[in-house]
N, C-alpha and C positions, 0 to 999 in steps of 0.2 A: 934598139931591141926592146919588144914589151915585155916586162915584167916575167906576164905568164911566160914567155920562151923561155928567157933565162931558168926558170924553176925547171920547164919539163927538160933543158939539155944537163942540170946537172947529176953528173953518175949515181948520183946515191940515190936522188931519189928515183933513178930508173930502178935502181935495183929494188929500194923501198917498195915501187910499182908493182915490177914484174913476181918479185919470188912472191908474194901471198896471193897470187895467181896460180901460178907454179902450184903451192900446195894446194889450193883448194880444187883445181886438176888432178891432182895426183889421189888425193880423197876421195872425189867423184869416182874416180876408177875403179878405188880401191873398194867400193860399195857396188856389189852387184844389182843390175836393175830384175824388177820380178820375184817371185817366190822359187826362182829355182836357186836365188842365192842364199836362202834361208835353210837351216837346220830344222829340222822334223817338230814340229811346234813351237819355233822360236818366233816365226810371225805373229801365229796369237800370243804370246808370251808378252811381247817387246808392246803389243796394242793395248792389253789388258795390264798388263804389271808394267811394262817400264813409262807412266808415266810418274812413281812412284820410286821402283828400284830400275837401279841398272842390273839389265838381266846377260846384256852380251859387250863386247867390242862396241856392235852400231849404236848402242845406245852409251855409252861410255862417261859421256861427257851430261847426261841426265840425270833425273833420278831427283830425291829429294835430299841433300847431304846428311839428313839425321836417320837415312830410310835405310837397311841393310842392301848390300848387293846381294844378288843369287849367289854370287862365291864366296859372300860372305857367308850366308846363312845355309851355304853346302857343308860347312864347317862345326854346325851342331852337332852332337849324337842324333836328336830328334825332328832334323832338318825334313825328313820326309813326313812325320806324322803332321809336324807344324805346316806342312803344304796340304797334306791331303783335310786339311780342317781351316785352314786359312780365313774365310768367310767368317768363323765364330771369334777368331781372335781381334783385338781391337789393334786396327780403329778401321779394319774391313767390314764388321757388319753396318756400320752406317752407310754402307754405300756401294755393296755388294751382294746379288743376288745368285742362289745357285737353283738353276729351274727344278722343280719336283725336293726341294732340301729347306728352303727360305720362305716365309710368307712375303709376300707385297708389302713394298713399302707403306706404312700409311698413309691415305690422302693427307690427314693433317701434317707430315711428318715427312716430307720430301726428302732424297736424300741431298746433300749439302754439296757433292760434288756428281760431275756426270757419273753414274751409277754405270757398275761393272756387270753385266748377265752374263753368266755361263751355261752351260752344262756340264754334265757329270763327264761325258767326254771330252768337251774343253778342258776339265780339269784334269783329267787322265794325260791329255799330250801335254798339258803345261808341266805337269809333276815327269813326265819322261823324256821333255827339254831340260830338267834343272838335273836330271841325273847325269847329264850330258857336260853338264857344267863344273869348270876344275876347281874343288875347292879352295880360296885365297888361302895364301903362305902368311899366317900373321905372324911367325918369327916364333923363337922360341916362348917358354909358358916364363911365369915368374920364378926363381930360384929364392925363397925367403929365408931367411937366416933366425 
């Protein structure tokens, strides 16, 4: 018997084989194909913010780890003023423009990652996607003594 057979008839590694098979089917599923599986601005949301934050589920496993999720930052008092201005806060003006709100990047002055354009409407469903979104449970506050 070669080698190779012995390895693929033994059970473990079938099983090794098959289940991250198994899951990665059952994921594919569990993502719907098209925008009919998307929430009412969460496609532009996920293109424009999640390479940044995790904004949903699909994007879950994204994001940058030092970057707030949306459920995280549903969780400020000022969570919607900080979105409807977002562009001015850093480290989004280097690299994000809002059409008719923002000058042109400078030609000297490129922005340093692919640059975000919106519009004022884009911002309107991205900011009525995040209202949609359950703010994270961070547990209770500190009790100091």
């Amino acid at each position: 018997m070669k080698p190779a057979s012995r390895l693929a008839a033994h059970p473990l590694l079938t099983i090794c084989a098959v289940v991250p098979a198994l899951g990665l089917a059952a994921a594919l599923a569990a993502v719907p194909a098209g925008a009919e599986g998307y929430a009412p601005g969460e496609e532009l949301t996920l293109m424009n913010c999640g390479r940044c934050h995790v904004v949903s589920p699909k994007n879950r496993m994204g994001g940058i780890g030092s970057t707030p999720s949306f459920a995280v930052l549903r969780t400020f008092p000022d969570w919607e003023d900080r979105m409807k201005a977002f562009w001015t806060l850093r480290p989004h003006p280097s690299f994000t423009q809002i059409e008719g709100m923002t000058e042109p990047f400078p030609e000297h002055l490129p922005a340093h990652v692919h640059p975000i354009r919106l519009t004022l409407q884009d911002l309107d469903a991205i900011i009525r996607y995040a209202r949609t979104v359950e703010p994270a449970d961070l547990g209770a506050g500190l009790n100091l003594r």
